[in-house]
C-alpha positions, 0 to 999 in steps of 0.5 A, a space after each residue: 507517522 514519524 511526526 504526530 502534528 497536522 497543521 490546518 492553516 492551508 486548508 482552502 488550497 487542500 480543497 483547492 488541489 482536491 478539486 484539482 485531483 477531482 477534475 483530473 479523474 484521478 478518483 476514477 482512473 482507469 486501471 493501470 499497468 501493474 509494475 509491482 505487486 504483493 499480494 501475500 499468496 505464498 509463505 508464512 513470512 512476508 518476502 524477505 527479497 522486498 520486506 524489512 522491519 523496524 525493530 524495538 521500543 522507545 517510543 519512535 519519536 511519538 511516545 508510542 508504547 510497543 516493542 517492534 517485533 518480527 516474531 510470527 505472533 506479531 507478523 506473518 502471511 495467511 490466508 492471503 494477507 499479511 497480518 499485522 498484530 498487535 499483542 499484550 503481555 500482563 505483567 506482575 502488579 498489573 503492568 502491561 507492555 505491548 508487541 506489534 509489528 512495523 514493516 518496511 521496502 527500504 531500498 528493497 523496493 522504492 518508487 517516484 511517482 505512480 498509483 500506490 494502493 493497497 487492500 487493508 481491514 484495520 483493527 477496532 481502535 477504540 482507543 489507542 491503536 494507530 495503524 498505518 500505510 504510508 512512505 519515507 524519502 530513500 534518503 532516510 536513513 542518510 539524512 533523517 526526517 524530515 529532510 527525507 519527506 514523509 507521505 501518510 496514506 492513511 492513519 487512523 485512530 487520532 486523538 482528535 477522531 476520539 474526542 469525536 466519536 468517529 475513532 472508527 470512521 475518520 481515515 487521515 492523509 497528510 504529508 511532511 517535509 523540510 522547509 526553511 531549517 524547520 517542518 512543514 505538515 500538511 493533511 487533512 481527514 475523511 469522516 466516513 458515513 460507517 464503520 471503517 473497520 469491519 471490512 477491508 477498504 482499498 486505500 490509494 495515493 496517486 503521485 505524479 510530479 505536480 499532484 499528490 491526493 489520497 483515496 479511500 475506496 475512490 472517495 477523496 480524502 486530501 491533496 497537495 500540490 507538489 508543483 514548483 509554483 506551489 511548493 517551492 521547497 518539496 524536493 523530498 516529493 520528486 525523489 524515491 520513497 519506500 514503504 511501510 505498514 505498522 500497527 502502533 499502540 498508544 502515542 501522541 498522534 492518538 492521545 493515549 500514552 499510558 498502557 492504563 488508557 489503551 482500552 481497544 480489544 487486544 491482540 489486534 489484526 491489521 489485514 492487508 490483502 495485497 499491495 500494489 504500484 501501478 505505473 501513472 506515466 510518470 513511475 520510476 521503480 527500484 531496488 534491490 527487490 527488482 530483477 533480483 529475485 533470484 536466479 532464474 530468470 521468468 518469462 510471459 511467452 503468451 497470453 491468449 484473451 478470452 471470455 468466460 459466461 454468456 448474455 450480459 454477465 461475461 467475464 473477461 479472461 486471459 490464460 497466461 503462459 509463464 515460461 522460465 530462460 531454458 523454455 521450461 514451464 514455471 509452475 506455482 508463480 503469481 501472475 498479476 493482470 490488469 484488464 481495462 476497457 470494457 473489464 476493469 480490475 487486477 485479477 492475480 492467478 497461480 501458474 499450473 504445472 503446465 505454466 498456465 495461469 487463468 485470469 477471470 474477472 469478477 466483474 461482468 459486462 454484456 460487452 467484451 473489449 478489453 487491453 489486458 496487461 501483466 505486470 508482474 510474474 513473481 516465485 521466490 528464487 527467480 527473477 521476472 525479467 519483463 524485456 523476455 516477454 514474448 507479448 505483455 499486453 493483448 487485447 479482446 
């Protein structure tokens, strides 16, 4: 997202790491343990303990034509998703400028290695709307890009997907870096067979200290090696990142950078149901955001595993005891499971006023054996301390 250019030259060892990424499982991996999760159920704001904003205009290195606001008509929670608009205004003469919205974790919530995914419905972007889910080096704001490193997750809306005619099926993945006093890009793209914005996809990156490759809804869209043998100066990969959503208007990387080209449909929503980092054996998670939210300290003090229907559609379930320091039920807190084995998916239900969360699968199976797992307790104005848990995991 900071820098617009994707160079092609390395593309036989992007197909190279893909198979690489293939042979690994990594497009159908088990589920993980959850560590840290948003999933956008409470408030009108996004949580100001994880959430900042990039603010302003200028063009963002990339001749990109909105303002960042945090104004509630360009971000907020609803309905269970943040939602990310972008606006117009129509001024005297014809003139029009445009508002959006560019959140971020920076040192709120940071992560090295790990499965970072995220549930989004992007906007019709035909043409000139550039959405975006993607991470910065921590050290960003100390030394700058590209020596902090860049991993795009998915961008779309790109000129050359214009000039296609799939601005509304091509998802593009890519990393940048430092290398040698200059920059190194590296990416590559996935046409889809259909329309990409008429319903939410899942969006993926898995990170570990030798792979890193994208996904859209388990279909592979790119992969590099990070390995010291292969990328001999990628250091900015082996750090904390943070992340970041946004919505831009116009710039290079779309080709459009005068407000008469902007022709997509406006005001425009970028939905994101949830977010989600998943530990991959290799995850470090930080921040401010983690064991600071607030005061009072939380707890799993049971979880009871169980199974809800008959026959060959059985649901997986586990009823989930949340607890705070002094013994006393938490009600109204998030609490994000993950079932795997015979169920596998990430289930998120509220506490009771008895402290009681039922997690129930969707998904159905005529056998029941299943490791569930919570990986985050989450109310504003108290902390999740884990180390408390009375269990973290059971099994069916």
């Amino acid at each position: 997202m900071q820098e617009q250019t994707i160079r092609w030259s390395r593309s036989s060892l992007i197909r190279g790491t893909l198979l690489m990424a293939a042979l690994l499982g990594f497009p159908f991996a088990a589920a993980a343990q959850v560590l840290w999760s948003d999933e956008f159920n409470s408030g009108t704001a996004p949580d100001s303990n994880v959430w900042s904003y990039d603010l302003g205009a200028g063009g963002w290195g990339n001749s990109e034509l909105q303002q960042y606001t945090s104004s509630p008509a360009n971000v907020r929670v609803e309905g269970g998703n943040l939602i990310i608009t972008a606006q117009q205004q129509l001024l005297k003469g014809g003139r029009r400028t445009f508002t959006s919205a560019r959140l971020k974790t920076d040192s709120k919530l940071t992560f090295q290695y790990g499965t970072i995914e995220a549930r989004i419905k992007v906007p019709n972007l035909a043409n000139g709307l550039w959405p975006a889910f993607w991470t910065l080096g921590s050290n960003f704001s100390v030394d700058g890009w590209p020596n902090s490193g860049e991993l795009d997750i998915m961008e779309m809306g790109s000129a050359a997907a214009i000039s296609a005619g799939v601005v509304n099926r091509r998802v593009s993945s890519a990393a940048h870096w430092e290398n040698n006093n200059g920059t190194a890009d590296y990416g590559l793209s996935y046409d889809s067979p259909t329309d990409l914005t008429t319903d939410f996809h899942i969006l993926r990156m898995e990170w570990t200290p030798t792979l890193v490759s994208t996904f859209i809804d388990n279909t592979p869209i790119w992969a590099i090696d990070i390995s010291s043998a292969s990328c001999t100066d990628c250091t900015e990969f082996h750090q904390p990142h943070f992340m970041i959503f946004n919505l831009a208007v116009g710039g290079t990387f779309t080709g459009q950078t005068l407000a008469s080209s902007i022709t997509a449909p406006l005001p425009a929503e970028m939905r994101v149901d949830w977010v989600r980092v998943s530990d991959n054996g290799f995850t470090i998670l930080g921040g401010s955001a983690i064991g600071s939210g607030g005061g009072v300290l939380t707890h799993v003090d049971s979880i009871t595993p169980g199974t809800s229907g008959t026959g060959p559609k059985k649901k997986a379930r586990a009823t989930v005891v949340v607890l705070d320091e002094n013994g006393a039920a938490v009600a109204g807190a998030d609490v994000t499971g993950t079932f795997s084995g015979s169920h596998n998916q990430t289930i998120t239900a509220q506490t009771n006023a008895s402290g009681v969360a039922d997690l129930v699968t969707s998904v159905t199976n005529g056998t029941v054996a299943f490791n569930i797992c919570v990986g985050n307790v989450s109310k504003a104005g108290m902390t999740y301390d884990p180390a408390a848990n009375v269990e973290t995991c059971d099994v069916r």
